[in-house]
C-alpha positions as CSV (number, residue, x, y, z in Angstrom):
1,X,121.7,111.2,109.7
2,X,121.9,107.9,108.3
3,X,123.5,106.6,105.7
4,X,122.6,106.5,101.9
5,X,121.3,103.2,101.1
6,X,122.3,100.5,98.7
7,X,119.9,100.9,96.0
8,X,118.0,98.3,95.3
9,X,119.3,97.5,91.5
10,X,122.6,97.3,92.6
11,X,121.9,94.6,95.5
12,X,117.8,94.2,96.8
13,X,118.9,91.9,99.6
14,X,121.6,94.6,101.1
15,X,118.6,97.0,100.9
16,X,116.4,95.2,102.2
17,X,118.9,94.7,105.3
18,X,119.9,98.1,105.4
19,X,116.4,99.4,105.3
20,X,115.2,97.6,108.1
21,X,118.4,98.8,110.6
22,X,118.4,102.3,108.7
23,X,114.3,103.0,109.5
24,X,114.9,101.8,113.0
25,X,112.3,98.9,112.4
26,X,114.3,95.7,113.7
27,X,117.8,94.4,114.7
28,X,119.7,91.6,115.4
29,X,119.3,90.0,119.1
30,X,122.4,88.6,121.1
31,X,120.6,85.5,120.1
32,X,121.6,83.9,117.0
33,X,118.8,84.1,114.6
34,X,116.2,86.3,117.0
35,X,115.5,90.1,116.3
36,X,114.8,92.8,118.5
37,X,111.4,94.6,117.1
38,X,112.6,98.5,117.5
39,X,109.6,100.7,118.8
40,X,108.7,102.1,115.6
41,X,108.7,99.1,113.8
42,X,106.6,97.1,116.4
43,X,104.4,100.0,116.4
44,X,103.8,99.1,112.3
45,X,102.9,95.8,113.6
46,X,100.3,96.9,116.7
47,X,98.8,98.8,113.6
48,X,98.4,95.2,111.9
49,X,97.2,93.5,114.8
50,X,94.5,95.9,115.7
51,X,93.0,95.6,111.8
52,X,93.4,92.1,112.0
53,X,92.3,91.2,115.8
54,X,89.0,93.4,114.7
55,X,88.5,91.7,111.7
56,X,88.7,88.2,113.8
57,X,86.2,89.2,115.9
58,X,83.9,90.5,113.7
59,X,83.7,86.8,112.2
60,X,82.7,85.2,115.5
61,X,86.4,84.7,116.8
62,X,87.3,85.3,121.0
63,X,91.1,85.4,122.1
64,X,92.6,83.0,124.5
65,X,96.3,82.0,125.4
66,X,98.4,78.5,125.3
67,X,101.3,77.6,127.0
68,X,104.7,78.5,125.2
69,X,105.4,74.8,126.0
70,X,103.9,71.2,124.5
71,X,104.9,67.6,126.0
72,X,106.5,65.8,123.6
73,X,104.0,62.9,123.9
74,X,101.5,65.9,122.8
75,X,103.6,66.9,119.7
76,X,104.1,63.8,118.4
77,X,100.3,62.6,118.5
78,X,99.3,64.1,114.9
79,X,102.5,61.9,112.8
80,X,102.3,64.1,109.8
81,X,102.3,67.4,112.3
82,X,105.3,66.1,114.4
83,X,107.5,64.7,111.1
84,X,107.1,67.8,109.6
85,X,108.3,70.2,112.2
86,X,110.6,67.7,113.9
87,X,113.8,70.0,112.0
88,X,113.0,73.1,113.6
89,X,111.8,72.4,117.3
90,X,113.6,73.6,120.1
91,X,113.8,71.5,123.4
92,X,113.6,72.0,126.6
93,X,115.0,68.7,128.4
94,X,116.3,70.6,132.1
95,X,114.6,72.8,134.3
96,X,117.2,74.4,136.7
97,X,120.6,76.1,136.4
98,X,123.2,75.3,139.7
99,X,126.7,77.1,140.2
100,X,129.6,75.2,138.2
101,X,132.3,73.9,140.5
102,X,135.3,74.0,137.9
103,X,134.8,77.5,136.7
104,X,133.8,79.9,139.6
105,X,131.5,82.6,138.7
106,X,129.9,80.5,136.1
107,X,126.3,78.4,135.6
108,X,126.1,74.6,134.1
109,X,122.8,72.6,133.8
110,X,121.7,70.7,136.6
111,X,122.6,67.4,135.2
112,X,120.0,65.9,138.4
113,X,117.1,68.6,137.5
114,X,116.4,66.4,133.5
115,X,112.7,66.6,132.8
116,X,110.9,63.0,133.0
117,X,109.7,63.9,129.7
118,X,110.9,66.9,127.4
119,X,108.8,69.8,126.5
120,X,109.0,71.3,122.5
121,X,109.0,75.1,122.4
122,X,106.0,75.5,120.1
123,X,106.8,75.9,117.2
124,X,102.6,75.9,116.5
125,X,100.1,75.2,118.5
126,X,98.2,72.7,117.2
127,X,99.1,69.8,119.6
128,X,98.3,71.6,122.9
129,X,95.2,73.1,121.7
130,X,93.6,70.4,120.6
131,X,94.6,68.3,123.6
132,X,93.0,71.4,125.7
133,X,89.5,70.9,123.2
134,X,88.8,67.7,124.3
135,X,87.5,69.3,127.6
136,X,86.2,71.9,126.0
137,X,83.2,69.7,123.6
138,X,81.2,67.4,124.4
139,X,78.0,68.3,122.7
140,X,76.9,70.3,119.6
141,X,76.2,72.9,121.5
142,X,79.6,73.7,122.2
143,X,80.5,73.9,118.6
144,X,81.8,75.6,116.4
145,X,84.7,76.9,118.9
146,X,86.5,79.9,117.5
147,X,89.3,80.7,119.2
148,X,92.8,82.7,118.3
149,X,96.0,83.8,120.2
150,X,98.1,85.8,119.3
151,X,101.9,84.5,120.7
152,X,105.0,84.0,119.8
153,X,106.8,80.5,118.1
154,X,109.9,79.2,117.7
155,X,111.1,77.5,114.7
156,X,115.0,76.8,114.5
157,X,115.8,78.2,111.5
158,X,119.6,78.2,110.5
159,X,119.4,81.1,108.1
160,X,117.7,83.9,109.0
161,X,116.5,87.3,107.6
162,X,115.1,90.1,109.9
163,X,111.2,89.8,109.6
164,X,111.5,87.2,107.3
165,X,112.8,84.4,108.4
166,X,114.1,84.0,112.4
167,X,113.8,81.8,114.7
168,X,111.4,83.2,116.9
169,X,108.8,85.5,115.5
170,X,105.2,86.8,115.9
171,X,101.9,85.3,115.1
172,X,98.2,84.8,115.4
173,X,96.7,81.6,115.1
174,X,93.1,81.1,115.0
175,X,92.1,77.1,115.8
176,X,88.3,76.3,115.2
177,X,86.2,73.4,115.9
178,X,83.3,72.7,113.3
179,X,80.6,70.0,113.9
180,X,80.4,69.1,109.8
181,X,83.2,69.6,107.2
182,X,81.1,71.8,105.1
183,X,81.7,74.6,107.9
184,X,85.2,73.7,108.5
185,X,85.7,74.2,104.9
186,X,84.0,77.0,104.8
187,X,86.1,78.9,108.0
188,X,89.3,77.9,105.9
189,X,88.1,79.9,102.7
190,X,86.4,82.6,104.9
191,X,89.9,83.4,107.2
192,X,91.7,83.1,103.8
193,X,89.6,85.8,102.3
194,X,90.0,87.7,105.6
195,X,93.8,87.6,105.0
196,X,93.7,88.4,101.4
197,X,91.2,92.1,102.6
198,X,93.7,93.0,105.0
199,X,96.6,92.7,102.5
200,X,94.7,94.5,100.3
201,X,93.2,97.0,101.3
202,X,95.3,97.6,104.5
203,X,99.0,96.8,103.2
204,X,97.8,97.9,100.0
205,X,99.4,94.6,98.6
206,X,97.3,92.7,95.9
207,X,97.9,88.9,96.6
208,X,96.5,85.7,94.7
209,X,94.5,83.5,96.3
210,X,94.9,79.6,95.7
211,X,95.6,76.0,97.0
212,X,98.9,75.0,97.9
213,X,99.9,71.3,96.4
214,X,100.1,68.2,98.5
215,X,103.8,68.5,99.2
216,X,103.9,72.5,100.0
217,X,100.4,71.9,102.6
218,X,101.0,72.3,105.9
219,X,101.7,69.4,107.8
220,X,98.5,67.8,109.1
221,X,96.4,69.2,106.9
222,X,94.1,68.2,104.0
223,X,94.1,71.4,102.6
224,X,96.1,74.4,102.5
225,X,95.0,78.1,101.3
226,X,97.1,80.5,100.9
227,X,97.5,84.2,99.9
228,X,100.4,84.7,97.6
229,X,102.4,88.2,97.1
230,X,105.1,89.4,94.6
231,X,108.0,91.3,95.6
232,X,109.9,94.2,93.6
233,X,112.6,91.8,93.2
234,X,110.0,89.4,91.2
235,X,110.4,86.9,94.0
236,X,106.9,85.4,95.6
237,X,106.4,85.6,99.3
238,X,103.8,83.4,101.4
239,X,101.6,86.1,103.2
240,X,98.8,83.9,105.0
241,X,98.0,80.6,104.8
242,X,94.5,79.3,106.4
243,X,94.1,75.0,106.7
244,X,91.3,72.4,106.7
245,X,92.8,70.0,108.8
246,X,89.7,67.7,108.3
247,X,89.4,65.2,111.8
248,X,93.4,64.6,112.0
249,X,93.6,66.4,114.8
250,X,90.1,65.6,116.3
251,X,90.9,61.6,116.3
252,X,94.8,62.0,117.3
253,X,93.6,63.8,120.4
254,X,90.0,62.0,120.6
255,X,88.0,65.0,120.2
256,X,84.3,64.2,119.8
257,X,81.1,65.2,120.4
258,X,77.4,64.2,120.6
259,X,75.5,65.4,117.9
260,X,72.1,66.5,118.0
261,X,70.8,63.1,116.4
262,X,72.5,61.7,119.7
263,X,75.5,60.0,117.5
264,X,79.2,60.4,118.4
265,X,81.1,61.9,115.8
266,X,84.8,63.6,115.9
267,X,84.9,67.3,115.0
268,X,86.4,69.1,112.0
269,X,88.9,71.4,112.1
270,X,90.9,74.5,110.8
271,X,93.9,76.8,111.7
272,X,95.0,79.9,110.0
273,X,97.8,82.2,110.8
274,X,99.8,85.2,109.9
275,X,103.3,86.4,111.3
276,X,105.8,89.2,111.7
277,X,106.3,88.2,107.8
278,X,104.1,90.9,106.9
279,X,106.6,93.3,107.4
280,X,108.8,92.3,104.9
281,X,106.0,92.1,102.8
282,X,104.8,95.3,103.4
283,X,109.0,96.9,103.0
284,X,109.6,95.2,100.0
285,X,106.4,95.8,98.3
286,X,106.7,99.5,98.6
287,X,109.9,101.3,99.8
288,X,112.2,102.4,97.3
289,X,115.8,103.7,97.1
290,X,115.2,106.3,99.7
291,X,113.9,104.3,102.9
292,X,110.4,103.1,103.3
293,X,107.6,103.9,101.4
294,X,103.9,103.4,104.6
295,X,100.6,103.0,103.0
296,X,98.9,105.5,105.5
297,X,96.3,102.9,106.9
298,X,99.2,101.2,108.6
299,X,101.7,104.3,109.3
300,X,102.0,104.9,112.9
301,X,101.9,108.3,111.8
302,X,100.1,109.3,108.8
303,X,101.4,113.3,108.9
304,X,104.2,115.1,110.3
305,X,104.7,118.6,110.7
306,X,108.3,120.0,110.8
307,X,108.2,123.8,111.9
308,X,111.0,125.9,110.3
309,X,111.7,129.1,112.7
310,X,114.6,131.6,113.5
311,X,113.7,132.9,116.3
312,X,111.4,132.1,119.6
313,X,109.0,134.4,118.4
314,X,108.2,132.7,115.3
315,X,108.7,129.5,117.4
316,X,105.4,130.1,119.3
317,X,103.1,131.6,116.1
318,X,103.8,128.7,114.2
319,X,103.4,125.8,117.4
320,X,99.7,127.9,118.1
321,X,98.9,127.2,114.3
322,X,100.0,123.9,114.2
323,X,98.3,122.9,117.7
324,X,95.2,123.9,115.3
325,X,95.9,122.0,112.5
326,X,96.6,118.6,115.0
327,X,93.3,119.3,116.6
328,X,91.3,119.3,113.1
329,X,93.1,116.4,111.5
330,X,93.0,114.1,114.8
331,X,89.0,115.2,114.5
332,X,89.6,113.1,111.2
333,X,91.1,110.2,113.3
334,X,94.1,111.1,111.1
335,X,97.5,110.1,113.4
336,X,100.0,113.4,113.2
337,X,103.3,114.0,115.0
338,X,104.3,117.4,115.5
339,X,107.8,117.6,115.5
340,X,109.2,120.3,117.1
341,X,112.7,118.7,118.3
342,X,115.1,121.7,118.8
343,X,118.5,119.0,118.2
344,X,118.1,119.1,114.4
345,X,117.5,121.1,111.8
346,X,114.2,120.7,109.2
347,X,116.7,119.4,106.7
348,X,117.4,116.1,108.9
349,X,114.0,115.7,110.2
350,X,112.8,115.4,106.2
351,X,115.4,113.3,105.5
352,X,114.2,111.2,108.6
353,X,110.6,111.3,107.7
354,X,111.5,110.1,104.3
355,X,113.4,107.2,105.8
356,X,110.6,106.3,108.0
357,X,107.9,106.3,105.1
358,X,105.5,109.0,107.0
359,X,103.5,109.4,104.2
360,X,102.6,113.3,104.3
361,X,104.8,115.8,105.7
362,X,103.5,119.4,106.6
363,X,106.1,122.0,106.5
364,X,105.1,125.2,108.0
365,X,106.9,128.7,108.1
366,X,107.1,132.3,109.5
367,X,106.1,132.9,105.8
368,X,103.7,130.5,105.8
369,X,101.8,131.8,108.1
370,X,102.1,135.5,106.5
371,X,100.8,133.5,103.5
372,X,98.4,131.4,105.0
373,X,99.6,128.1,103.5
374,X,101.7,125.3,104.0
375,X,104.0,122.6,102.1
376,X,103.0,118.9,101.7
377,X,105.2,116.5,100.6
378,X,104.4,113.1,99.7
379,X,106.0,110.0,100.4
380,X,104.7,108.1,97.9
381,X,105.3,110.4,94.9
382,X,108.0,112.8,96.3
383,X,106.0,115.7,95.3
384,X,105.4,119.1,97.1
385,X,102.7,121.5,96.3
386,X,101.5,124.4,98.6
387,X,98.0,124.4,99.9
388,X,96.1,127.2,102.0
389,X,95.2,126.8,105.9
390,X,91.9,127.1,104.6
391,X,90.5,123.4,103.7
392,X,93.7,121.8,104.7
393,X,91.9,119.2,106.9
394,X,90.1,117.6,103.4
395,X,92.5,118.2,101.3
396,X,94.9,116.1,103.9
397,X,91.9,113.5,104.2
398,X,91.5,113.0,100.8
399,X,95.4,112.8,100.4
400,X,95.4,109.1,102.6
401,X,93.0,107.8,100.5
402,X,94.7,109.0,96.9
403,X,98.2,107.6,98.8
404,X,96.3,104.2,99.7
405,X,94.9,103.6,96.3
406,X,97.8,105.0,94.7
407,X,100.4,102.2,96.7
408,X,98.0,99.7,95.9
409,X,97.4,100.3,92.0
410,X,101.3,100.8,91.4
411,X,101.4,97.3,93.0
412,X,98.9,95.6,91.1
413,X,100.2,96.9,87.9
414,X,103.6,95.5,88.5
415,X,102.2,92.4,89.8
416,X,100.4,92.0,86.8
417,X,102.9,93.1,84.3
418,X,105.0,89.6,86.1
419,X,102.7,86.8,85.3
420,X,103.6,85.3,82.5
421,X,102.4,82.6,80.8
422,X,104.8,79.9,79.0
423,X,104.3,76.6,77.4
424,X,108.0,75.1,76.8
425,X,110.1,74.4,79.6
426,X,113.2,76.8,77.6
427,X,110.3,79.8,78.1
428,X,110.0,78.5,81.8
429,X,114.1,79.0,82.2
430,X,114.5,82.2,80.3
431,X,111.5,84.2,82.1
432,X,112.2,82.9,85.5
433,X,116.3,84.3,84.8
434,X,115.3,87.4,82.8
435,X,111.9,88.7,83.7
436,X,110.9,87.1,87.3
437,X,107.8,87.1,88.7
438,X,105.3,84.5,88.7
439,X,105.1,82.1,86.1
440,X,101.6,80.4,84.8
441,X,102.3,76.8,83.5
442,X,101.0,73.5,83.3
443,X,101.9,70.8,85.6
444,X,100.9,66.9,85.1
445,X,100.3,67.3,88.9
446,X,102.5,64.7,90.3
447,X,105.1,65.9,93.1
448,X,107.4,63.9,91.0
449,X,107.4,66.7,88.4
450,X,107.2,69.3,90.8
451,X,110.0,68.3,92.6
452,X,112.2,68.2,89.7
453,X,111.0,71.4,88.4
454,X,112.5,72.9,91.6
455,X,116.0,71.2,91.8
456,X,116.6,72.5,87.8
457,X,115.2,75.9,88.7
458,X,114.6,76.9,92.6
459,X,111.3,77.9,91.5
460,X,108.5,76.0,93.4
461,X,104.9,76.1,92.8
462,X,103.7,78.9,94.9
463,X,99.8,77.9,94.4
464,X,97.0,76.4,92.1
465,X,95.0,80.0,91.8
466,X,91.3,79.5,93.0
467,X,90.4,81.6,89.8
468,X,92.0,80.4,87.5
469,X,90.1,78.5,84.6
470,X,90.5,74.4,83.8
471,X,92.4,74.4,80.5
472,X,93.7,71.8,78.5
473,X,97.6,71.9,78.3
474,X,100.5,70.0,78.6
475,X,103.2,69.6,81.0
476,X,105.7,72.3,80.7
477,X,108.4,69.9,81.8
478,X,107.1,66.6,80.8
479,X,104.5,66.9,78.3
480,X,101.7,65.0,79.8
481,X,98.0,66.2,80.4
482,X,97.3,69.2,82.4
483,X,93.9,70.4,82.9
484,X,94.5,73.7,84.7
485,X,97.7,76.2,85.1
486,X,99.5,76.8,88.3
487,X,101.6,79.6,89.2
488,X,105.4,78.8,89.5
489,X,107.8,81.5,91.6
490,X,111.1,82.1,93.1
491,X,110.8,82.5,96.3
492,X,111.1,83.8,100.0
């Protein structure tokens, strides 16, 4: 089996890397900075698209596709939107290989097949989208558009982190056309609270919901929300992020329409988007020393059974039970794996199980069934208890649900014990080194102030909360007027 992992008081970010390898979730690619997504750990992330695509379409969204590829004329139409992904683009300026005549056997680009104008690998899809809109609206009766895709981007990133941070990576992103700003605005807060249900009550992550500040908003935008998560470590991580992008876009690309007063306005717009991020939130909020820890409403499989037999005999009495036991829980659209691998022993497959974060695990004997019980084991807990046949089906329902909510409140309860509020800059320091976690402050709200907050500390402002309170302060770093407290993290 694999090996014991670092634990994560000794080192979180070996873990973390370990853990990811070790559960057979990702790897590194031949390509520098890319990951391979293993089967089981793209199977996490299916779960997490299917909750989320629902969730989209329940609030009025339809799914389309956009090229991979955006003319560079396109990109750099919306200035703030080009300038602030200009670091990270990759380019595609040839189209054709040919055979290289000093080194046989080997390919060179084409130096006669250049592009007559280069194409940017998206690294979001703002540009060709809304250069594809202007064909779609004319009138107010084809608004609002709500459309997502889900894709892939690239964003050249020079250090990476599986899940976290590579240079290509998973996404949806949802792009809506409003005909007033009061609905824009609206679709911005409404996708945001989408994102912060999911988290919540799907991840079983408790996030904060807030406004980024002018110099952490995505570029393009007017407004940024955001849903913010803490980590065991005490370090914040960005988990969504939904935009008002106001009519930037509309007039860069000349996006109008005729409204129903006859009058030619240019539309409003959002985007909103989520990546392959989550994964790392979802490892690091709950897995602990021994591999991952699945909150059962995303574990590909919510229950395994591991048969324990001696003979052939007691092979087939305990597979006719368990067939049974499949049958009732899949009744409960409850996911279970029976597995009855004959190449290891129960030992390994627990230790396995464990790894992979299943969060029950039925073990079932030739005493067992003499008995008519079996063993659960939690993931969550680490705790066994034996339960009769009889019932088994609600006890095991009512398990995922006490495992959901249990995940979720041991989160919120650390997450809460890690906001801290200061009022000196020295508090600021020590917390941030000592305690971690997110720390409430005031700021005089110039990026002047934030800035140098983050060169003396590496802790940026994460986000204004949405409900937090206006209270009169003073700057924790310079001393001048604050009317509100923001929350300041380390982060990922």
């Amino acid at each position: 089996m694999s090996k014991k992992l670092t634990s994560r008081a000794e080192d979180y970010s070996k873990w973390y890397n370990e853990l990811v390898v070790e559960a057979n979730l990702a790897e590194n690619s031949a390509v520098r900075g890319c990951m391979v997504i293993k089967p089981y750990g793209y199977a996490i992330w299916e779960k997490m698209q299917a909750e989320l695509d629902r969730m989209f379409k329940e609030t009025g969204h339809e799914n389309a596709y956009f090229p991979i590829f955006v003319p560079k004329k396109l990109f750099e139409a919306e200035e703030k939107n080009a300038e602030g992904f200009a670091k990270e683009c990759a380019v595609v300026t040839h189209y054709r290989l040919q055979n290289d005549p000093d080194n046989p056997g080997k390919l060179r680009v084409d130096p006669d097949a250049k592009l007559e104008e280069e194409l940017v690998v998206r690294p979001t899809s703002e540009a060709i989208i809304w250069n594809t809109y202007k064909g779609w609206i004319q009138s107010y009766r084809d608004l609002p558009l709500l459309v997502n895709q889900w894709a892939n981007v690239v964003r050249w990133e020079m250090r990476t982190r599986l899940f976290l941070r590579t240079a290509e990576f998973l996404w949806q992103e949802g792009h809506t056309a409003h005909a007033t700003k009061k609905e824009a605005v609206a679709e911005a807060e409404q996708m945001n609270n989408v994102y912060a249900d999911f988290a919540e009550n799907f991840m079983a992550i408790p996030v904060v919901q807030g406004l980024k500040t002018e110099s952490e908003r995505f570029a393009g935008a007017v407004e940024t929300y955001c849903i913010e998560a803490l980590m065991q470590d005490g370090k914040a991580l960005q988990a969504g992020t939904s935009h008002f992008l106001g009519q930037n876009f509309a007039k860069a690309f000349d996006v109008k329409f005729t409204s129903k007063e006859g009058k030619q306005d240019y539309v409003w717009a959002t985007s909103w988007g989520v990546s392959t991020r989550l994964m790392g939130a979802l490892i690091m909020t709950h897995s602990d020393d021994k591999g991952l820890v699945l909150p059962p409403n995303l574990a590909p499989n919510q229950v395994v059974i591991v048969p324990i037999y001696k003979n052939e005999e007691q092979q087939e009495a305990i597979t006719k039970v368990v067939n049974g036991i499949m049958k009732d829980l899949r009744s409960k659209n409850i996911t279970v794996k029976f597995d009855n691998r004959d190449t290891l022993r129960p030992g390994a497959k627990f230790a396995q199980h464990e790894l992979q974060g299943v969060p029950l695990r039925i073990a079932i004997g030739a005493r067992d069934l003499e008995n008519g019980t079996v063993e659960l084991a939690r993931r969550d807990t680490l705790t066994k208890e034996i339960v009769n046949l009889n019932g088994l089906t609600e006890k095991v329902e009512g398990l995922m649900t006490e495992i959901q909510e249990s995940l979720f409140n041991k989160a919120l309860d650390y997450r809460n014990n890690h906001i801290t509020k200061v009022d000196t800059f020295e508090e600021f320091k020590t917390i941030l080194k000592e305690k971690g976690g997110f720390i409430s402050a005031h700021w005089d709200g110039t990026p002047e102030t934030e800035e140098k907050i983050k060169e003396l500390t590496k802790a940026t402002i994460r986000c204004i909360p949405l409900e937090g309170k206006e209270e009169e302060g003073k700057c924790v770093l310079t001393g001048k007027p604050s009317n509100r407290r923001v929350l300041f993290a380390k982060a990922y």
